[in-house]
MARLOKOL-113958 format. One record per residue (C-alpha): residue in three letters; residue number from 1; y, z, x. Coordinates in pm, 1 decimal. Each point is the difference from the previous one (the first is absolute). Layout:
<atoms>
+------+-----+----------+----------+----------+
! code ! pos !        Y !        Z !        X !
+------+-----+----------+----------+----------+
!  ALA ! NUM !        Y !        Z !        X !
...
+------+-----+----------+----------+----------+
</atoms>
This chain:
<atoms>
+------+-----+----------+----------+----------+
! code ! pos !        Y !        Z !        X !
+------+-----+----------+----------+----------+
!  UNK !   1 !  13079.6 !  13404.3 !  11750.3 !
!  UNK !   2 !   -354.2 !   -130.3 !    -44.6 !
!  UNK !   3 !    -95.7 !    273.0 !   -298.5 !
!  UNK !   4 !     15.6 !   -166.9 !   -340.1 !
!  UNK !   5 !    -25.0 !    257.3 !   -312.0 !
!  UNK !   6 !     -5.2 !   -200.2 !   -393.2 !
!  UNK !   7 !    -13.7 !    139.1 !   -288.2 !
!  UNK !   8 !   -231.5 !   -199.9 !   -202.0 !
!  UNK !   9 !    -85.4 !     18.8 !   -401.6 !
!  UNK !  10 !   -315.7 !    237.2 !     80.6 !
!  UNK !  11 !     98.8 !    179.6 !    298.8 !
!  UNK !  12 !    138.5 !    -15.3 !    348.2 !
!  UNK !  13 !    -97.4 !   -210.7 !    324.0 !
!  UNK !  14 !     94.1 !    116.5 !    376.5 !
!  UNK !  15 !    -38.6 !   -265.1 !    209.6 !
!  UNK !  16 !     49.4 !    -33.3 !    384.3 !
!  UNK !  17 !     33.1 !   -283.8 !    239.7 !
!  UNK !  18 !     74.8 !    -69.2 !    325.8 !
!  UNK !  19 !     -3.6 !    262.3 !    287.7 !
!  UNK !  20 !     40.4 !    257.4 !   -306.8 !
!  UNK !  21 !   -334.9 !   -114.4 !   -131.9 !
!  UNK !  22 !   -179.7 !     63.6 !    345.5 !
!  UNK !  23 !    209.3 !    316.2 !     86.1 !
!  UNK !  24 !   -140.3 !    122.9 !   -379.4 !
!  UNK !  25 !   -349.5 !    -99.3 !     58.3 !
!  UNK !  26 !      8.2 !   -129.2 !   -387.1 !
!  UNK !  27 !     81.7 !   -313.5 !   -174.1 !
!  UNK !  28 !    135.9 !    276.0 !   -280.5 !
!  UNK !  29 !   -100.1 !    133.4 !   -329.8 !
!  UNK !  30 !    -14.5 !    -51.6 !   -330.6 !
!  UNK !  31 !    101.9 !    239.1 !   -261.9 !
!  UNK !  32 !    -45.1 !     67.9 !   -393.3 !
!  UNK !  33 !    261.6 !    195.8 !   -161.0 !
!  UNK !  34 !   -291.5 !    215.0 !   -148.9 !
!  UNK !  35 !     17.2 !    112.1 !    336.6 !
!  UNK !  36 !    366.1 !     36.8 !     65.2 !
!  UNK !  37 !    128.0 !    372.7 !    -80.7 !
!  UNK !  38 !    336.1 !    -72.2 !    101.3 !
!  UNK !  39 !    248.8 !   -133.3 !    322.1 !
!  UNK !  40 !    260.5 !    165.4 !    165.1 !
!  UNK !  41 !    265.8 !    -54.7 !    295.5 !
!  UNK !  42 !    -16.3 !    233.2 !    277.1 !
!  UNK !  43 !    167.9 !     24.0 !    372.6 !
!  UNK !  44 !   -214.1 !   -162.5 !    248.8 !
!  UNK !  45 !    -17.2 !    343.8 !    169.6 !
!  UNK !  46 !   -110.8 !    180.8 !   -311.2 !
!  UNK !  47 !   -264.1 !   -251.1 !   -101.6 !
!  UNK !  48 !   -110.6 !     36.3 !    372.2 !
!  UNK !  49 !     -4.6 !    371.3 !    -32.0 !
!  UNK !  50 !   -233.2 !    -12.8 !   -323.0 !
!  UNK !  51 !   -269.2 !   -224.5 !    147.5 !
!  UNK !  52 !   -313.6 !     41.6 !    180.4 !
!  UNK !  53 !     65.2 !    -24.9 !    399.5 !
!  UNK !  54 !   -281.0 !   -221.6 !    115.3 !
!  UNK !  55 !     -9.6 !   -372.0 !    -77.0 !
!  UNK !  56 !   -342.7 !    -92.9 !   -112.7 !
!  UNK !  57 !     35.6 !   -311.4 !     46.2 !
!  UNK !  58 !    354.9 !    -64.5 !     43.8 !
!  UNK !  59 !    268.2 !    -33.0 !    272.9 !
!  UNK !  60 !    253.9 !    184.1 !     93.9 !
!  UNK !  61 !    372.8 !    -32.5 !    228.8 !
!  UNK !  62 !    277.6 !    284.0 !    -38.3 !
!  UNK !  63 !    275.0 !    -79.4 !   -194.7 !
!  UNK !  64 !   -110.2 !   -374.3 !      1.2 !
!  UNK !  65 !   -326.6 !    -42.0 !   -218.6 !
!  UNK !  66 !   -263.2 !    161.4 !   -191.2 !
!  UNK !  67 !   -231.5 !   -237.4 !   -180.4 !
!  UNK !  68 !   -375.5 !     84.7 !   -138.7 !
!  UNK !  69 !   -246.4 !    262.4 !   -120.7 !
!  UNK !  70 !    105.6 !    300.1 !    116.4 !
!  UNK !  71 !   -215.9 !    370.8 !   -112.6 !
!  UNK !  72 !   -362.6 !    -20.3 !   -152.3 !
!  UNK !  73 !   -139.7 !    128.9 !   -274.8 !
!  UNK !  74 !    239.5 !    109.7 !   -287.3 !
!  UNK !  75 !    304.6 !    -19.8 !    208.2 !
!  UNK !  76 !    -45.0 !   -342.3 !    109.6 !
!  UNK !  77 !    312.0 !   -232.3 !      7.9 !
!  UNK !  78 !     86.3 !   -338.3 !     19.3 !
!  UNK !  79 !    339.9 !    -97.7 !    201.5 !
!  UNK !  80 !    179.3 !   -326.0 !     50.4 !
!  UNK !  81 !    374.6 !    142.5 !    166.9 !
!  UNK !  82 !    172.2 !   -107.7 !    269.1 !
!  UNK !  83 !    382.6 !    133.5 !     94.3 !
!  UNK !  84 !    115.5 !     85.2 !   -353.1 !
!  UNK !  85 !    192.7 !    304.9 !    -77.7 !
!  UNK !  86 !   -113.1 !      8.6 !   -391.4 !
!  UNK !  87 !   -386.4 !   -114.8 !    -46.8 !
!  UNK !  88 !   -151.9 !     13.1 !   -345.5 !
!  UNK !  89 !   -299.2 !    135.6 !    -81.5 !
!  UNK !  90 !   -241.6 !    -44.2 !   -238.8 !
!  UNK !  91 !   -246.0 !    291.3 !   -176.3 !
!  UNK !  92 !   -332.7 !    -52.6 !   -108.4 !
!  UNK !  93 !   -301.2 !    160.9 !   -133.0 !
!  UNK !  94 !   -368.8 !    -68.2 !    147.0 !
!  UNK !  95 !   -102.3 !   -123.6 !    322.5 !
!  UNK !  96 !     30.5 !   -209.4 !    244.0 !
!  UNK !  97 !    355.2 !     95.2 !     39.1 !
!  UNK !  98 !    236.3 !    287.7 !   -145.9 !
!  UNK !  99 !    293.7 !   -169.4 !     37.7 !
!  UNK ! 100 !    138.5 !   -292.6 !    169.8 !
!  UNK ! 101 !    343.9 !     -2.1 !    224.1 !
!  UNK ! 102 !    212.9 !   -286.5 !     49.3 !
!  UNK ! 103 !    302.1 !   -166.7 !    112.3 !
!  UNK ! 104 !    135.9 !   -197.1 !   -190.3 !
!  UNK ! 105 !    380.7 !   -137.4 !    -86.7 !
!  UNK ! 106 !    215.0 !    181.9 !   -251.9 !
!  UNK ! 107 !   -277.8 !    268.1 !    -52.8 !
!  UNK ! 108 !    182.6 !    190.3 !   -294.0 !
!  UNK ! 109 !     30.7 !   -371.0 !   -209.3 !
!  UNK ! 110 !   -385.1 !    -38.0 !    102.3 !
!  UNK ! 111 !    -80.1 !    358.6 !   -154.9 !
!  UNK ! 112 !    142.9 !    -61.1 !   -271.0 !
!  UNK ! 113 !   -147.9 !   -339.4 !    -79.9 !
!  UNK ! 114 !   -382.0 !    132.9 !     48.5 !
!  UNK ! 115 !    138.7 !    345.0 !   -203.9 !
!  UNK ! 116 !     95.7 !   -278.1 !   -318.9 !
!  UNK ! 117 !   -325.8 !   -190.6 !     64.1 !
!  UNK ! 118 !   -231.3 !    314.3 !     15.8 !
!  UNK ! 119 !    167.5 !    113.8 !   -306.8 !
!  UNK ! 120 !    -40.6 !   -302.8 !   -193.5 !
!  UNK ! 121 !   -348.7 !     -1.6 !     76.4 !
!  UNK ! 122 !    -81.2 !    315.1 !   -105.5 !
!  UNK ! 123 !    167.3 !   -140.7 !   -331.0 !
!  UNK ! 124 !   -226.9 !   -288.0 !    -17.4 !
!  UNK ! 125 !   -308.6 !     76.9 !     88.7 !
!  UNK ! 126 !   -215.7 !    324.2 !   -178.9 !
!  UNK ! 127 !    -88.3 !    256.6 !    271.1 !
!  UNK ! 128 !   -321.9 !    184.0 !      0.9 !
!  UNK ! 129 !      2.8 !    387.0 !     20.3 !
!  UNK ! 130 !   -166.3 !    119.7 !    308.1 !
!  UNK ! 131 !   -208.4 !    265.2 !   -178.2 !
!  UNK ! 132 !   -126.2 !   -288.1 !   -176.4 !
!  UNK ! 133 !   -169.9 !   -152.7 !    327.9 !
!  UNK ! 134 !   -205.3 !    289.4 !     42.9 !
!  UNK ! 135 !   -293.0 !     84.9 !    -99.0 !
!  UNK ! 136 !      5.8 !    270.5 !   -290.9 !
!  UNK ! 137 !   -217.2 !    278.7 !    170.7 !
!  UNK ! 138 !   -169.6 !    316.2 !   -127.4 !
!  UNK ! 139 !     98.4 !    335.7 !     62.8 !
!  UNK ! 140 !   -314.9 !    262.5 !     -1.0 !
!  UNK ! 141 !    190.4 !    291.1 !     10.2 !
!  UNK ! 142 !   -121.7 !     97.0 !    395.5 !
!  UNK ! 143 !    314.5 !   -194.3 !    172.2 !
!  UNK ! 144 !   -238.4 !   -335.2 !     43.9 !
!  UNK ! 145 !    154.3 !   -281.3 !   -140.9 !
!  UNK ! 146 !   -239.3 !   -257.1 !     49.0 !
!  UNK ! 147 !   -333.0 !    -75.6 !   -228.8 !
!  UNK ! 148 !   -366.1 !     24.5 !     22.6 !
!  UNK ! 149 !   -161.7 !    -45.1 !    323.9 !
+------+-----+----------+----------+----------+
</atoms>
């Protein structure tokens, strides 16, 4: 298997090489855990089910391999899986991706390693609230929410 996923003291890297890497159209990603919501392990057939249809770019051979972006827009996806039964996959909030699917080996003891990581980051490291990021705004009593113009 040519997909590489580390869990590094800031975040995760996805990496893929080999035939994987030009099947995926992507040397892989980069992730923060401010932008990690969570990881799971699903069925191959239900993570399937749940994602977009059309590979954007990506490839794609029944039952043998699924590797790319696949969806745009909000729903976009990023997938690295190749014959496995149990693929792990990996939430996250903003763009370019929503989540990222993988196959990788012993997919429960990999969930739970990036579950202990993302939870010792949030530990470490002060979060911002997100109402904080946005601008305060004015109310004028007519429904408009925005100021002046």
């Amino acid at each position: 298997m040519a997909i590489d996923l580390v869990v590094l003291p800031t975040g995760l890297r996805v990496r893929f090489s080999g035939t994987d890497r030009l099947a995926a159209g992507s040397r892989g990603l980069d992730v923060p855990f401010e932008r990690i919501i969570g990881t799971r392990v699903m069925t191959r057939g239900d993570a399937v089910a749940s994602s977009p249809r059309f590979p954007c770019p990506g490839s794609w051979w029944p039952r043998r391999l699924r590797a790319g972006s696949w969806g745009i827009g909000e729903r976009r996806q990023l997938w690295g899986v190749r014959r496995g039964a149990d693929v792990l996959v990996v939430y996250l909030s903003g763009r370019p991706f929503h989540r990222i699917v993988v196959d990788v080996g012993a997919p429960q003891h990999v969930h739970r390693g990036i579950e202990a990581a993302l939870l010792h980051s949030k530990k470490i490291s002060a979060r911002e609230s997100v109402r904080g990021l946005l601008a305060p705004r004015a109310d004028d009593g007519l429904g408009s929410t925005s100021g002046p113009r």
